[in-house]
The first five atom37 places (N, CA, C, CB, O) and aatype in JSON, in Angstrom:
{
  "aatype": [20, 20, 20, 20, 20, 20, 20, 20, 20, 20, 20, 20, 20, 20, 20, 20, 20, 20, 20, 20, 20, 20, 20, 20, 20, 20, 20, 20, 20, 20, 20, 20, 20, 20, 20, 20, 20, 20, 20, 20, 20, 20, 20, 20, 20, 20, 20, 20, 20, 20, 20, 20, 20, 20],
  "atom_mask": [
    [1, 1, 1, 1, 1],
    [1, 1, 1, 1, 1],
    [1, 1, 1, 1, 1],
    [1, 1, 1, 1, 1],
    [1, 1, 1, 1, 1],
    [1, 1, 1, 1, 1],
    [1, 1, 1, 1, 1],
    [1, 1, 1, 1, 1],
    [1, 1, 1, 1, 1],
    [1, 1, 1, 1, 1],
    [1, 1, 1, 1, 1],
    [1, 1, 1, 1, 1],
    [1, 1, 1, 1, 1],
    [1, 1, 1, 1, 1],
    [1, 1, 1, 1, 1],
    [1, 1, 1, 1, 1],
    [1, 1, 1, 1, 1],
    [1, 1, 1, 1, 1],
    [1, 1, 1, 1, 1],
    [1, 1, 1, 1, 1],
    [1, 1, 1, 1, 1],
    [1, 1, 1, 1, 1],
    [1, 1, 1, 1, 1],
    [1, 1, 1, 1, 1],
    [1, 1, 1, 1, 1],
    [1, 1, 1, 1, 1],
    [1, 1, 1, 1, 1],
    [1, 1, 1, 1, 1],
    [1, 1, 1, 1, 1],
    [1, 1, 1, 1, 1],
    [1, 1, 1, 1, 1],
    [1, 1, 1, 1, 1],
    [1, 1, 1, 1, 1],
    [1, 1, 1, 1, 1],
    [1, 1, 1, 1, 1],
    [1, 1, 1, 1, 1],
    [1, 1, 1, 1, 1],
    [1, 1, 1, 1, 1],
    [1, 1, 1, 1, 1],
    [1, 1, 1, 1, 1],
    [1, 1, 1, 1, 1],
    [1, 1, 1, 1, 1],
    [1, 1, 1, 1, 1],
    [1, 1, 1, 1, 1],
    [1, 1, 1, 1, 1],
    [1, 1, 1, 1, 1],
    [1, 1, 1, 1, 1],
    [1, 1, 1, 1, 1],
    [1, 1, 1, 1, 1],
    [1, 1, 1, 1, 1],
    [1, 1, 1, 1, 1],
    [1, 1, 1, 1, 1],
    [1, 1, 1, 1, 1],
    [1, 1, 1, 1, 1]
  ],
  "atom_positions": [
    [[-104.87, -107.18, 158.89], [-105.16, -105.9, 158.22], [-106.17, -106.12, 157.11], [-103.86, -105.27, 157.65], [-106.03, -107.01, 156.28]],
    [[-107.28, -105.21, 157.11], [-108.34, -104.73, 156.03], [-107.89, -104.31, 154.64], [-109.07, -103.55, 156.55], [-107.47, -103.16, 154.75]],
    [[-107.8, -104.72, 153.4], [-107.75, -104.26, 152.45], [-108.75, -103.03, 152.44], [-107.86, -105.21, 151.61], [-108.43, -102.14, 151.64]],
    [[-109.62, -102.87, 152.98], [-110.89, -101.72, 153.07], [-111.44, -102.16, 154.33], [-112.19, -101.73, 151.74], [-111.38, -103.21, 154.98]],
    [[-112.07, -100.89, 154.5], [-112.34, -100.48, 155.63], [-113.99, -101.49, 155.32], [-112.19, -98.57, 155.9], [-114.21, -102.06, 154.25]],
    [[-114.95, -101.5, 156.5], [-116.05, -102.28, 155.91], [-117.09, -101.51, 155.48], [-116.58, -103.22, 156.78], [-118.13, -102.18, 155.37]],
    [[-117.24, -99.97, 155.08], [-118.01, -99.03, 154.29], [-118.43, -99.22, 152.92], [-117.38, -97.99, 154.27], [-119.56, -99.03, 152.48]],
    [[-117.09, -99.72, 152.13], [-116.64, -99.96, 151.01], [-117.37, -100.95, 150.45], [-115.43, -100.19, 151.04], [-116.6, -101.63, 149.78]],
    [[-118.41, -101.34, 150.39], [-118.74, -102.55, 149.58], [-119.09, -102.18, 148.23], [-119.87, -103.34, 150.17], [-119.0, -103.06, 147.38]],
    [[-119.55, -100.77, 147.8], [-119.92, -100.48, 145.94], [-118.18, -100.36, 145.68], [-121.15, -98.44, 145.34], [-117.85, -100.88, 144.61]],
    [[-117.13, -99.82, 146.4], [-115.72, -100.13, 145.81], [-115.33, -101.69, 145.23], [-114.7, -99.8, 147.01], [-115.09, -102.28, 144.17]],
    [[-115.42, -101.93, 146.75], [-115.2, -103.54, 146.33], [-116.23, -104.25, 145.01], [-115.58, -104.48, 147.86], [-115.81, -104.57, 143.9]],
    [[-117.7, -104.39, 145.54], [-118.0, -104.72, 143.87], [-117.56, -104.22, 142.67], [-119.13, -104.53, 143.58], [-117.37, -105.03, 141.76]],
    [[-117.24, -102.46, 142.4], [-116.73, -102.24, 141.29], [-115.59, -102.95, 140.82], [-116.53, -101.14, 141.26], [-115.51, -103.46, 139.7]],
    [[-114.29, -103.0, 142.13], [-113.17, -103.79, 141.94], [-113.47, -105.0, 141.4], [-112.48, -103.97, 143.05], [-112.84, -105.32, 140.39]],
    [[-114.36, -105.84, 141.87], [-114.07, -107.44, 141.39], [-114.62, -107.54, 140.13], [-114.73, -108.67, 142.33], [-114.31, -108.43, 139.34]],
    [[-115.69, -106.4, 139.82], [-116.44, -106.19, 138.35], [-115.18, -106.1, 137.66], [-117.54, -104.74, 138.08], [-114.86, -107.08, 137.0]],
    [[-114.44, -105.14, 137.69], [-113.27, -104.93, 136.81], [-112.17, -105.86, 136.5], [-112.69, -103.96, 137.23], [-111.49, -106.03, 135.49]],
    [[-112.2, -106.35, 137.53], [-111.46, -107.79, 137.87], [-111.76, -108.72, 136.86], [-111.91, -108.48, 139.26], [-110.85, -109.02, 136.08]],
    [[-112.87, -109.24, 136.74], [-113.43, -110.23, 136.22], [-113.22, -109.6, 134.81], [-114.88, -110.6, 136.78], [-112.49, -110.2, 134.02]],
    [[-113.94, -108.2, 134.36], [-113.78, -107.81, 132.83], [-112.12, -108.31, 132.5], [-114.07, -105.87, 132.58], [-111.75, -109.22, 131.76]],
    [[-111.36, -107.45, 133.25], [-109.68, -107.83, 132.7], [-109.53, -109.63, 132.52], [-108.28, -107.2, 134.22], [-108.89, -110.17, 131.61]],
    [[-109.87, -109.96, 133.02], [-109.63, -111.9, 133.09], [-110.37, -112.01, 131.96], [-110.38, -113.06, 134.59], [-109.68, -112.38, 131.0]],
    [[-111.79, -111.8, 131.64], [-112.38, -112.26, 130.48], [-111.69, -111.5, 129.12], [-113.96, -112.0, 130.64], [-111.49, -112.23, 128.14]],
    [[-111.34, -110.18, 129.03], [-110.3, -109.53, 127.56], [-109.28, -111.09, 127.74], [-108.97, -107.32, 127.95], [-109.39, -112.08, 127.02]],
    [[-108.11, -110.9, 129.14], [-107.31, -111.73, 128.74], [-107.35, -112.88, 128.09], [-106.89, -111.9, 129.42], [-106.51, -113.44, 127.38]],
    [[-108.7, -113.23, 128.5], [-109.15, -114.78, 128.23], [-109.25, -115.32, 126.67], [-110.67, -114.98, 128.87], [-108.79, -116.36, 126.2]],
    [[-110.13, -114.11, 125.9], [-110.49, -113.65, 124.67], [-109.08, -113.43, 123.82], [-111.38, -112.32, 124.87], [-108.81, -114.06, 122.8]],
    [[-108.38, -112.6, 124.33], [-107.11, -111.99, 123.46], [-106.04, -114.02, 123.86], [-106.07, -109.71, 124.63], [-105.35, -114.62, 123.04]],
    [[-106.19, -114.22, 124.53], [-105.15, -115.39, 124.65], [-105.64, -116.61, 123.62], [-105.07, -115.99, 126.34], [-104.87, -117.35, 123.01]],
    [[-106.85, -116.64, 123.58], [-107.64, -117.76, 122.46], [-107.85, -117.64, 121.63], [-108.59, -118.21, 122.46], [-108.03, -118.62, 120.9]],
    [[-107.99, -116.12, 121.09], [-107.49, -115.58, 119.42], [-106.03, -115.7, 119.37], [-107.86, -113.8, 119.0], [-105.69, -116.48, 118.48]],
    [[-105.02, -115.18, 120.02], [-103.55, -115.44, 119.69], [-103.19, -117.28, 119.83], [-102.52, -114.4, 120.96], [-102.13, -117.82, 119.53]],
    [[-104.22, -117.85, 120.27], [-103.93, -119.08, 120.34], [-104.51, -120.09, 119.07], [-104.4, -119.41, 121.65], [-103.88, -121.15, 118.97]],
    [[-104.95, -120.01, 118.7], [-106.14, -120.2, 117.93], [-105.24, -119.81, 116.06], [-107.69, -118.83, 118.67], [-104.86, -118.75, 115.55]],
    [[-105.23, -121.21, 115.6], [-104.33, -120.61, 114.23], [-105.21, -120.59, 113.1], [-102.98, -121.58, 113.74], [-104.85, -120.37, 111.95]],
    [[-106.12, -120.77, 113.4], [-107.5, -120.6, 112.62], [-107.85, -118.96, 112.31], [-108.8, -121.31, 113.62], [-108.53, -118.47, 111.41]],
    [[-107.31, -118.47, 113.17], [-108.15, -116.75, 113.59], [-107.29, -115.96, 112.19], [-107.5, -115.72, 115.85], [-106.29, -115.32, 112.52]],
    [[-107.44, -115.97, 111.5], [-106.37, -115.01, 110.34], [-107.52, -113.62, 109.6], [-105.66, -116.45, 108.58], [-108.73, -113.65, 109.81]],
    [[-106.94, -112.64, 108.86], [-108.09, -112.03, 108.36], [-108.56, -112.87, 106.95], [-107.74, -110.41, 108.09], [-107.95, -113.77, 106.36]],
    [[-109.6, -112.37, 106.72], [-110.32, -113.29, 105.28], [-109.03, -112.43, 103.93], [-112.87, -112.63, 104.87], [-108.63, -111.31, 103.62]],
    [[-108.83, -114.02, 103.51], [-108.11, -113.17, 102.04], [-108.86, -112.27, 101.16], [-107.62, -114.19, 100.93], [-110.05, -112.37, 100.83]],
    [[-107.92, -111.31, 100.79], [-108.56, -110.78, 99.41], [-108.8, -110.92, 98.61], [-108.44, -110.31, 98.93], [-107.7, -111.11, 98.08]],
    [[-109.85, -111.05, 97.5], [-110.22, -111.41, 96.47], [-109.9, -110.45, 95.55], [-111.37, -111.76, 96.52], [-109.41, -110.99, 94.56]],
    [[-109.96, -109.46, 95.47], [-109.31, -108.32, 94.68], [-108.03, -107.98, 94.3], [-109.53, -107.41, 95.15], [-107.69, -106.8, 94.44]],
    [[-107.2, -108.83, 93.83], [-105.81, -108.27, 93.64], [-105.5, -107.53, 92.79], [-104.99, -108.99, 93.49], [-104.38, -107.73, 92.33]],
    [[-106.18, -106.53, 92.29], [-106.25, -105.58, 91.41], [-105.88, -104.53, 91.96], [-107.34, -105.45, 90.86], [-105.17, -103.72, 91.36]],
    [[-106.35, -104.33, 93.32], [-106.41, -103.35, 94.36], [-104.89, -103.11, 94.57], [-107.24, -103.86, 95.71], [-104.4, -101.99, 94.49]],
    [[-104.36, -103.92, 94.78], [-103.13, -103.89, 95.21], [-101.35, -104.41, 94.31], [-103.52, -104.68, 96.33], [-100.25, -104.92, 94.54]],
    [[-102.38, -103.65, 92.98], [-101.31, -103.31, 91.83], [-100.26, -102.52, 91.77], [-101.79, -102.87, 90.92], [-100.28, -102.08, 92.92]],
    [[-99.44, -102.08, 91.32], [-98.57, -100.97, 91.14], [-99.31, -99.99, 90.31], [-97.25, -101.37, 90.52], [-99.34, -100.4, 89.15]],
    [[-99.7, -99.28, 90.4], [-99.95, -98.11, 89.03], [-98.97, -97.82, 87.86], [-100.05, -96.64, 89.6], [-97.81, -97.44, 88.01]],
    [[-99.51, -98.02, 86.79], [-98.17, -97.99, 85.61], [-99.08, -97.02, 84.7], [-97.56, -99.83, 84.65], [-100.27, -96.95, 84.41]],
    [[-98.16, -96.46, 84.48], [-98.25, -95.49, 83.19], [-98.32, -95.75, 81.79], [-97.28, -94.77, 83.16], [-98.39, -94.82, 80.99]]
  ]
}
């Protein structure tokens, strides 16, 4: 059995295009969550994030 019929070949390229995009995010998102280096830059401003006092 045919996954597709043999008409289909701009389906099929779109499919494996998309294919490949999802593998490369995963690829990206797995080597930032992997990666203990990746943090946001500290703040230098801790003023910002005072209490307000009266």
């Amino acid at each position: 059995e045919q996954l597709f019929s043999p008409g289909t070949k701009f389906q099929e390229t779109m499919l494996n295009m998309a294919g490949v995009m999802v593998l490369m995010f995963a690829v990206i998102v797995l080597y930032l969550v992997g990666n203990d280096n990746f943090q946001r830059p500290k703040e230098t401003d801790d003023d910002e994030h005072l209490p307000l006092t009266e």
